[in-house]
DOLUMNU-712170 format. One record per residue: residue number from 1; x negated, y, z of N, C-alpha, C in turn. Coordinates in Angstrom, 3 decimals. Example, Ala and Ser with C-alpha at 12.3 -4.5 7.8 and 13.67 -1.06 7.14 Angstrom:
2
<r><pos>1</pos><n_px>-13.190</n_px><n_py>-5.690</n_py><n_pz>7.800</n_pz><ca_px>-12.300</ca_px><ca_py>-4.500</ca_py><ca_pz>7.800</ca_pz><c_px>-13.200</c_px><c_py>-3.300</c_py><c_pz>7.800</c_pz></r>
<r><pos>2</pos><n_px>-12.850</n_px><n_py>-2.250</n_py><n_pz>7.080</n_pz><ca_px>-13.670</ca_px><ca_py>-1.060</ca_py><ca_pz>7.140</ca_pz><c_px>-12.900</c_px><c_py>0.030</c_py><c_pz>7.870</c_pz></r>
***
This chain:
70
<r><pos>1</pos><n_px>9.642</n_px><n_py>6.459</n_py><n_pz>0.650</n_pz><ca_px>8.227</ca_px><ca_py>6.739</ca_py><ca_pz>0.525</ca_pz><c_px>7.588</c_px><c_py>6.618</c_py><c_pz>1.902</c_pz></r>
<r><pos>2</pos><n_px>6.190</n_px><n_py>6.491</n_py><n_pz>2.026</n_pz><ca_px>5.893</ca_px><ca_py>5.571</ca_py><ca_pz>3.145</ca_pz><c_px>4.499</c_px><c_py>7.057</c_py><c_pz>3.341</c_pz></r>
<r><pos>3</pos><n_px>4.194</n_px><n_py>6.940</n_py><n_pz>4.754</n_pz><ca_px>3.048</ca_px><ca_py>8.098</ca_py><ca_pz>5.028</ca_pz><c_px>1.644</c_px><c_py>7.080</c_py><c_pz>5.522</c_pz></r>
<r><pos>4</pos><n_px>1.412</n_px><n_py>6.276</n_py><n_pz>4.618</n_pz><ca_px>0.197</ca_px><ca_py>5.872</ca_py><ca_pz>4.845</ca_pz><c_px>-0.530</c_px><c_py>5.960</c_py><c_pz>3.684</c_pz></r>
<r><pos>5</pos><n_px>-2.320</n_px><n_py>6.687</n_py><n_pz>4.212</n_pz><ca_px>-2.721</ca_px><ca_py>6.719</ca_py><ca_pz>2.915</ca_pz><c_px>-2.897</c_px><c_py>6.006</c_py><c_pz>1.823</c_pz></r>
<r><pos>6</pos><n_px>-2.905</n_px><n_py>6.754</n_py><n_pz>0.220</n_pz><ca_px>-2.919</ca_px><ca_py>5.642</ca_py><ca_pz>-0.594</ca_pz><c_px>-4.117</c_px><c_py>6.278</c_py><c_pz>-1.800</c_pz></r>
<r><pos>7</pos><n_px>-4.717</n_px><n_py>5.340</n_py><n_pz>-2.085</n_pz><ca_px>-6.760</ca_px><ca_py>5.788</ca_py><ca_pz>-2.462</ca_pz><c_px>-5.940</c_px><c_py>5.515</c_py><c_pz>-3.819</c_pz></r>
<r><pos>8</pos><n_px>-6.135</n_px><n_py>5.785</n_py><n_pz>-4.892</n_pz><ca_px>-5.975</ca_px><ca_py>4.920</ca_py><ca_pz>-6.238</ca_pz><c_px>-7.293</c_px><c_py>5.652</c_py><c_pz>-7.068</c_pz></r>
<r><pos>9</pos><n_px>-8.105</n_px><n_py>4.702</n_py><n_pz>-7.561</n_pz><ca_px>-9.022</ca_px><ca_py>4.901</ca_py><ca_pz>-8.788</ca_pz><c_px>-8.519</c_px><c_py>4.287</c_py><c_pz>-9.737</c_pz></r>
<r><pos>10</pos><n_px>-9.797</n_px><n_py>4.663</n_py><n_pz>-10.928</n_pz><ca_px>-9.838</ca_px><ca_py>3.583</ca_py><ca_pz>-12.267</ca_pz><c_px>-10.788</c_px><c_py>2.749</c_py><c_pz>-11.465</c_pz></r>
<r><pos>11</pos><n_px>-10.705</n_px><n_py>1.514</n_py><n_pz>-12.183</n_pz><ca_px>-11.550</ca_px><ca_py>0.214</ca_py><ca_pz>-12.204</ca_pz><c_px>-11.636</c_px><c_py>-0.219</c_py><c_pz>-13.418</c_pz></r>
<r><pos>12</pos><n_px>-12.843</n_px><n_py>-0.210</n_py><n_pz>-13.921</n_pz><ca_px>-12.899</ca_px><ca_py>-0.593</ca_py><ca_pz>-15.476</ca_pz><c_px>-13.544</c_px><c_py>-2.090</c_py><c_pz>-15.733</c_pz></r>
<r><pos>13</pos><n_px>-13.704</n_px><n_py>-2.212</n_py><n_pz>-14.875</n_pz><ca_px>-13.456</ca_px><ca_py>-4.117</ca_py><ca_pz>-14.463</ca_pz><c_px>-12.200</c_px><c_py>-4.464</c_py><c_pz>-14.778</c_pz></r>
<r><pos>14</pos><n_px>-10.967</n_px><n_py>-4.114</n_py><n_pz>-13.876</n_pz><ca_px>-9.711</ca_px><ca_py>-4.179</ca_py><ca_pz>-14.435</ca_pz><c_px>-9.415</c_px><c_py>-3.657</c_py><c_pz>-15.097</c_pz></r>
<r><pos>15</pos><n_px>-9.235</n_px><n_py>-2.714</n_py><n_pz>-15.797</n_pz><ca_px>-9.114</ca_px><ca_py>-1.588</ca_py><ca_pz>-17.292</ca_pz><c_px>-7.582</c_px><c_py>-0.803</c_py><c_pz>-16.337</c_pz></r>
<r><pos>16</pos><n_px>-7.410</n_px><n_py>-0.687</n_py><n_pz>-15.327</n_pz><ca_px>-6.441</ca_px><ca_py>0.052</ca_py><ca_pz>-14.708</ca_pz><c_px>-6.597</c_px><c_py>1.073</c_py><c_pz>-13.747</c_pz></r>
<r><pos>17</pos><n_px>-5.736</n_px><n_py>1.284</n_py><n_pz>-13.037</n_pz><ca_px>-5.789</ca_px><ca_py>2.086</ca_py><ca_pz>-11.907</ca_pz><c_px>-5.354</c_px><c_py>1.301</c_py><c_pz>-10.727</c_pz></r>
<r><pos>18</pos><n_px>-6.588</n_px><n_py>1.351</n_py><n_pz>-9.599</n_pz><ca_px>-6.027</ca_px><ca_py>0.456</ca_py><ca_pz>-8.692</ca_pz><c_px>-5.764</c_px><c_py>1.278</c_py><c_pz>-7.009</c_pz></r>
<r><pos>19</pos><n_px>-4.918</n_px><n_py>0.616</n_py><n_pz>-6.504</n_pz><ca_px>-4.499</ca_px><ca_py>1.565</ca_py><ca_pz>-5.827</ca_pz><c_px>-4.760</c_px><c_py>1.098</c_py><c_pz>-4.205</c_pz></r>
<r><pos>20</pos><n_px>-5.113</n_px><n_py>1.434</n_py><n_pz>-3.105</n_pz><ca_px>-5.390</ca_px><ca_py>0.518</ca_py><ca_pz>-2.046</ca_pz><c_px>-5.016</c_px><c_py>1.528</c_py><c_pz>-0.794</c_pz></r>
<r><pos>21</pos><n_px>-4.462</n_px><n_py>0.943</n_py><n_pz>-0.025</n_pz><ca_px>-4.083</ca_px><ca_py>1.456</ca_py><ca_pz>1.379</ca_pz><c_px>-4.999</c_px><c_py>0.746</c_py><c_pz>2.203</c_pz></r>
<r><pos>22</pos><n_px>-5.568</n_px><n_py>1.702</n_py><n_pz>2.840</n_pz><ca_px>-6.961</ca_px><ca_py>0.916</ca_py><ca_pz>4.010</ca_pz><c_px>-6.282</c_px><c_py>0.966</c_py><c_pz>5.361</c_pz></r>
<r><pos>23</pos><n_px>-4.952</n_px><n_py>1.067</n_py><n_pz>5.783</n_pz><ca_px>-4.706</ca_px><ca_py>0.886</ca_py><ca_pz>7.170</ca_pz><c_px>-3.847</c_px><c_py>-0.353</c_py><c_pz>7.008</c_pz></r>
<r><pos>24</pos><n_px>-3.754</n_px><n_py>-1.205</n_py><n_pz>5.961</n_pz><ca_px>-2.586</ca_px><ca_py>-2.322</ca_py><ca_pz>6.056</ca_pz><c_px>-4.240</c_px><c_py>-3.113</c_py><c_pz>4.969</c_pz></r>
<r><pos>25</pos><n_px>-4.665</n_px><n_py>-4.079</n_py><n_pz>5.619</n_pz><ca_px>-5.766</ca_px><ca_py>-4.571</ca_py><ca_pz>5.144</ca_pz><c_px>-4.857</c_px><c_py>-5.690</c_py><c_pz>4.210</c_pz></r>
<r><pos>26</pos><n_px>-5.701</n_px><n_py>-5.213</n_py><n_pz>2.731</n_pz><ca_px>-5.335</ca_px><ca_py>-6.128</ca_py><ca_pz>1.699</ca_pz><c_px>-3.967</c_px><c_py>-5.959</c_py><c_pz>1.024</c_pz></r>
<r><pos>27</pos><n_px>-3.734</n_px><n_py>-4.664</n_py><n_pz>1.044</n_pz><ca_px>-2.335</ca_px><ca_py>-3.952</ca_py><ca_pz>0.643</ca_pz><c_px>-3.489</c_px><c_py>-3.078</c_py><c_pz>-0.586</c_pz></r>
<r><pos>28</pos><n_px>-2.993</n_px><n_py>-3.703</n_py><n_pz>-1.661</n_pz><ca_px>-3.374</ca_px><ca_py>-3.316</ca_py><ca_pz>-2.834</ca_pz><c_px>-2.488</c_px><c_py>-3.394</c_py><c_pz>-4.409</c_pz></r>
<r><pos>29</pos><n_px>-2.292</n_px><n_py>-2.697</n_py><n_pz>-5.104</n_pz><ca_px>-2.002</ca_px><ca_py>-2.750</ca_py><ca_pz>-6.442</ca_pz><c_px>-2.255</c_px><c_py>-1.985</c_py><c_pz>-7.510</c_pz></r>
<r><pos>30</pos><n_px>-1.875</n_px><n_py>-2.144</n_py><n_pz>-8.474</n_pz><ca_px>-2.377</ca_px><ca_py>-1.368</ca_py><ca_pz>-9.705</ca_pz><c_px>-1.922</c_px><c_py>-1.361</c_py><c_pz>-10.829</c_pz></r>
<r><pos>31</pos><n_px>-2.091</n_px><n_py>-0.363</n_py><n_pz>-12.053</n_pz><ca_px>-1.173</ca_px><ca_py>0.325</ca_py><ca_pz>-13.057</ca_pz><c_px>-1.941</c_px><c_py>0.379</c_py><c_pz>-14.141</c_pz></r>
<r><pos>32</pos><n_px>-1.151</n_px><n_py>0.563</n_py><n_pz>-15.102</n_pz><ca_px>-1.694</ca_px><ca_py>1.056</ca_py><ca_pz>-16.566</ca_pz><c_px>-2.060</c_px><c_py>2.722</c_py><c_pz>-16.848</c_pz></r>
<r><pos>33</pos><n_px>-0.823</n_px><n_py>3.791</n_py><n_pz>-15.107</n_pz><ca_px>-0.774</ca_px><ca_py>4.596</ca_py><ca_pz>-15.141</ca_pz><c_px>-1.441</c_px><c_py>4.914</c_py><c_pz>-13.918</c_pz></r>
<r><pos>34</pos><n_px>-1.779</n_px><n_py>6.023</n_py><n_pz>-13.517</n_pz><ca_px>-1.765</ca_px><ca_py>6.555</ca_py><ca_pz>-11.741</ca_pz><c_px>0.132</c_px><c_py>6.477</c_py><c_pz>-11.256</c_pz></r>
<r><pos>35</pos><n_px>1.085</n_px><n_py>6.869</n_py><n_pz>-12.020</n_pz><ca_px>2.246</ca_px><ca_py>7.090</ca_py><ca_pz>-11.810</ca_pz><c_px>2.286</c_px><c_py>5.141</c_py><c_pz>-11.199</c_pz></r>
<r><pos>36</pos><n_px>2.197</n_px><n_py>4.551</n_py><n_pz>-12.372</n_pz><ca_px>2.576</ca_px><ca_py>3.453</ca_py><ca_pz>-12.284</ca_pz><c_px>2.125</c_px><c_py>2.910</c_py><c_pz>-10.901</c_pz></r>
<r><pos>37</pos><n_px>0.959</n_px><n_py>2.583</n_py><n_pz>-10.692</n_pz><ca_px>0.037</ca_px><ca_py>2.490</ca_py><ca_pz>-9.640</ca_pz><c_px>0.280</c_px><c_py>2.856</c_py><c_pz>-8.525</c_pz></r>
<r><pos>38</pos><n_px>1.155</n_px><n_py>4.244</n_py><n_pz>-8.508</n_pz><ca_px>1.603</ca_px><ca_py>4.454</ca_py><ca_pz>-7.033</ca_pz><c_px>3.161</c_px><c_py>4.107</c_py><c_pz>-6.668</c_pz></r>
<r><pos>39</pos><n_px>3.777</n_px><n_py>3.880</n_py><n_pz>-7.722</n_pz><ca_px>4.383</ca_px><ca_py>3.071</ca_py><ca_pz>-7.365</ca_pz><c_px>4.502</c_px><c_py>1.439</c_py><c_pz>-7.050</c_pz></r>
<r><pos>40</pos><n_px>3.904</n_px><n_py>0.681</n_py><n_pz>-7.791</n_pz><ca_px>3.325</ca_px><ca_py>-0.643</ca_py><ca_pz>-7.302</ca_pz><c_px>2.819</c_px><c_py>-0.570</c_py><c_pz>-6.060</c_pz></r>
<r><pos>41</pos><n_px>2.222</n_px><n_py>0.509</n_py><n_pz>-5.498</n_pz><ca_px>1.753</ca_px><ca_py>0.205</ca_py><ca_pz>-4.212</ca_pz><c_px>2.686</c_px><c_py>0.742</c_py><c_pz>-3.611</c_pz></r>
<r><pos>42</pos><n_px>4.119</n_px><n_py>0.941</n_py><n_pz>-3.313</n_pz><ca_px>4.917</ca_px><ca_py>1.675</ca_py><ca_pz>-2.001</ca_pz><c_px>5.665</c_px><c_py>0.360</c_py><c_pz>-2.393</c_pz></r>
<r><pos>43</pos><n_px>5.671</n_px><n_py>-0.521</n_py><n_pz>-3.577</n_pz><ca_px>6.442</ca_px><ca_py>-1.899</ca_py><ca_pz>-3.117</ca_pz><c_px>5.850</c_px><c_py>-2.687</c_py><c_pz>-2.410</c_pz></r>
<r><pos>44</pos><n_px>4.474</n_px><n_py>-3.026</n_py><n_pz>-2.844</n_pz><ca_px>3.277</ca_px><ca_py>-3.691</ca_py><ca_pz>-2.088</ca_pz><c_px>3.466</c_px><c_py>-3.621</c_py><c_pz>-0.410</c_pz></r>
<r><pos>45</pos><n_px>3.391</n_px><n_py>-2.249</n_py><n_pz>-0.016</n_pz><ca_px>3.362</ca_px><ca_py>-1.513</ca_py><ca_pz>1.134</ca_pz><c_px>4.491</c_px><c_py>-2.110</c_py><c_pz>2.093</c_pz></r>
<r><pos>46</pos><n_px>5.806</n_px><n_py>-2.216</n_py><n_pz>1.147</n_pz><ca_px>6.964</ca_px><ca_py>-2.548</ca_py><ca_pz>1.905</ca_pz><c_px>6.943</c_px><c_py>-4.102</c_py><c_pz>2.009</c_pz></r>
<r><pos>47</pos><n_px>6.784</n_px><n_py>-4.976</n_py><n_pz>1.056</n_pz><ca_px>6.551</ca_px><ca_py>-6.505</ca_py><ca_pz>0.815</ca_pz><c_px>5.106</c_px><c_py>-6.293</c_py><c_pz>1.841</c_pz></r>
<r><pos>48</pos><n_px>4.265</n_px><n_py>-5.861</n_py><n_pz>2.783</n_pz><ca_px>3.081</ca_px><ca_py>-5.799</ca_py><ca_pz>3.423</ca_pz><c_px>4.273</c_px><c_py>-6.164</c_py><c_pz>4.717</c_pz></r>
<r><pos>49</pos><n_px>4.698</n_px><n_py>-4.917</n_py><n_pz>4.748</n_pz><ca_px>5.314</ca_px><ca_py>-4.301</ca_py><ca_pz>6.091</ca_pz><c_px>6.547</c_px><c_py>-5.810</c_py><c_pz>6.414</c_pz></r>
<r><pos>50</pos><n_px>7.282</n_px><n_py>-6.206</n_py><n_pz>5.714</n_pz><ca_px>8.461</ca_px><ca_py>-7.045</ca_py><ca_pz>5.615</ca_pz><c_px>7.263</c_px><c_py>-8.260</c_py><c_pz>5.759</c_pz></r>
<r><pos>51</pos><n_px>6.364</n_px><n_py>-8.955</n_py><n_pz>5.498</n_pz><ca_px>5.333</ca_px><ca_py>-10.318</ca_py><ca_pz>5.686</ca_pz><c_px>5.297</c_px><c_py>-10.122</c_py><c_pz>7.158</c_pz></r>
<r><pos>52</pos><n_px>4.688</n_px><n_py>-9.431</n_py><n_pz>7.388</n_pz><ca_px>4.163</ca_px><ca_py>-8.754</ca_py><ca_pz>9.046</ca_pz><c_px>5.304</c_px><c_py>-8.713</c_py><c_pz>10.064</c_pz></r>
<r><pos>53</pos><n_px>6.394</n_px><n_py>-8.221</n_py><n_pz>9.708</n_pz><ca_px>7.564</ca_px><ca_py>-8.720</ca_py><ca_pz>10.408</ca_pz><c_px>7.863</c_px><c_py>-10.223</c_py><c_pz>10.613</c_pz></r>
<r><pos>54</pos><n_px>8.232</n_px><n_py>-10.651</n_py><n_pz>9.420</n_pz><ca_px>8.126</ca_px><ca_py>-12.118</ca_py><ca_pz>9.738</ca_pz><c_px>7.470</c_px><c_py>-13.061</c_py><c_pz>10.228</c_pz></r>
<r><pos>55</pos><n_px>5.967</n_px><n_py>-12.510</n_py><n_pz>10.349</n_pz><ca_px>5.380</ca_px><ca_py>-13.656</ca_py><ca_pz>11.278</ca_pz><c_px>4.794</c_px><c_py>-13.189</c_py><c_pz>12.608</c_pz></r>
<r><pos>56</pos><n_px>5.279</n_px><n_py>-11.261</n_py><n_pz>12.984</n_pz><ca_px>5.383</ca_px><ca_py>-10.962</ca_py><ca_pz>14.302</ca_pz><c_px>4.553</c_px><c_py>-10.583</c_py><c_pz>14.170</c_pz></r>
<r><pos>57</pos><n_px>3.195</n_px><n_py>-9.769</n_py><n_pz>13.095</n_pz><ca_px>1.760</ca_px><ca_py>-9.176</ca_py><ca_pz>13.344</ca_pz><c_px>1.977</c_px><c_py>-8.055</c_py><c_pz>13.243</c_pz></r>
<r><pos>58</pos><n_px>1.175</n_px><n_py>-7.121</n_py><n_pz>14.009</n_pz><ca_px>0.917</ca_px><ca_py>-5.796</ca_py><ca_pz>14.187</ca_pz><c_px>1.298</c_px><c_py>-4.948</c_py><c_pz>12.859</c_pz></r>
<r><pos>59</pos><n_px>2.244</n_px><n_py>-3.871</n_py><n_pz>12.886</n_pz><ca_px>2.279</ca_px><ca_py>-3.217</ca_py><ca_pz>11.947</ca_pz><c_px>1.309</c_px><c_py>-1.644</c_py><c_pz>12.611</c_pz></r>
<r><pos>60</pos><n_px>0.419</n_px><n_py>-1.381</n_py><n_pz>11.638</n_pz><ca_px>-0.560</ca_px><ca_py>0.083</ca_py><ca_pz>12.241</ca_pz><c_px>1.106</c_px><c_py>1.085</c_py><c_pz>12.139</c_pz></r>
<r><pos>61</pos><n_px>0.695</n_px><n_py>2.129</n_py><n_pz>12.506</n_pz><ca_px>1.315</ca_px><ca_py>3.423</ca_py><ca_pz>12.544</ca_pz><c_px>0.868</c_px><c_py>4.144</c_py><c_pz>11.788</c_pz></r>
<r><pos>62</pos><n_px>1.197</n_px><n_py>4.750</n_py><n_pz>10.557</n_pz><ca_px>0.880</ca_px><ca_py>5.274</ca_py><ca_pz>9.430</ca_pz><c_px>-0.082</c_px><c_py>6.792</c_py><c_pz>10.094</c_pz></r>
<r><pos>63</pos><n_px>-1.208</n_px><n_py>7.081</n_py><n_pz>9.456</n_pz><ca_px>-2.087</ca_px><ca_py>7.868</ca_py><ca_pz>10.654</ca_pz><c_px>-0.779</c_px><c_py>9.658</c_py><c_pz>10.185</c_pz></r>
<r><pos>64</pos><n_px>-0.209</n_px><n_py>9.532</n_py><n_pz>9.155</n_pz><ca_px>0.802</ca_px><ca_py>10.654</ca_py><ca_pz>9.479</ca_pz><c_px>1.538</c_px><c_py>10.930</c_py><c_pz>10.739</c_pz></r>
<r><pos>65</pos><n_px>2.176</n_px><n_py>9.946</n_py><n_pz>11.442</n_pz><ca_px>2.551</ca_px><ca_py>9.984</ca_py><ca_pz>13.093</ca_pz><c_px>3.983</c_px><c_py>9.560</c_py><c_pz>12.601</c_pz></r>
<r><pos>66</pos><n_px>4.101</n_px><n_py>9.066</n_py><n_pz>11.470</n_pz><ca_px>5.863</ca_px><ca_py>8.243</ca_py><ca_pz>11.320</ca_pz><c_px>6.063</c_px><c_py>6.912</c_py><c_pz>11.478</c_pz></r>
<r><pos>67</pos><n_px>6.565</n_px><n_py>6.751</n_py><n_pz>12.585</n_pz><ca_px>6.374</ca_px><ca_py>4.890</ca_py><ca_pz>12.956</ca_pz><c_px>7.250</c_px><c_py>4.316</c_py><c_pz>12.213</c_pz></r>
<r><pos>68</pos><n_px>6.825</n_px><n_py>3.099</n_py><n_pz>12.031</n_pz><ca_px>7.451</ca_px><ca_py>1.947</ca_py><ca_pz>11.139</ca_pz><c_px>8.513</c_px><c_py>1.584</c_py><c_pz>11.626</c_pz></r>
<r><pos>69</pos><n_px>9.391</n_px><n_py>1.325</n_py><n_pz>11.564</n_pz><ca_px>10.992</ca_px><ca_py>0.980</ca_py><ca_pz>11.854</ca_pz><c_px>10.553</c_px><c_py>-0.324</c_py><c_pz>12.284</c_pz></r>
<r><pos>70</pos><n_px>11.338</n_px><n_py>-1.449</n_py><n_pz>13.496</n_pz><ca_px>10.900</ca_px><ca_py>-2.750</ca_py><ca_pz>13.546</ca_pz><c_px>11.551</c_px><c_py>-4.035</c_py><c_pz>12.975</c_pz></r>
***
């Protein structure tokens, strides 16, 4: 489990729950459930974190104070 915040609403545009982390820009997903939803986003989060490694871009520091492993 990851200490960066994670927002999730309904969106009834999408008929789901969508879930968005605002310190990893464009780290988003979403559920049929809130359960579901927060989990889709701590895979998101990690598939964010693992992209960013690979092409060497800034990973933020989760504003909890637990740094990202490199």
């Amino acid at each position: 489990m990851f200490k960066y915040e994670i927002i999730i609403y309904w969106s009834k545009e999408d008929d789901a729950f969508v879930a968005e982390v605002p310190e990893l820009p464009g780290c988003m997903a979403h559920g049929r459930t809130q359960t579901a939803a927060l989990k889709n986003i701590n895979e998101a989060i990690q598939l964010w974190i693992d992209t960013a490694k690979e092409f060497g871009d800034l990973i933020p520091e989760p504003q909890g104070g637990r740094p990202v492993p490199a």
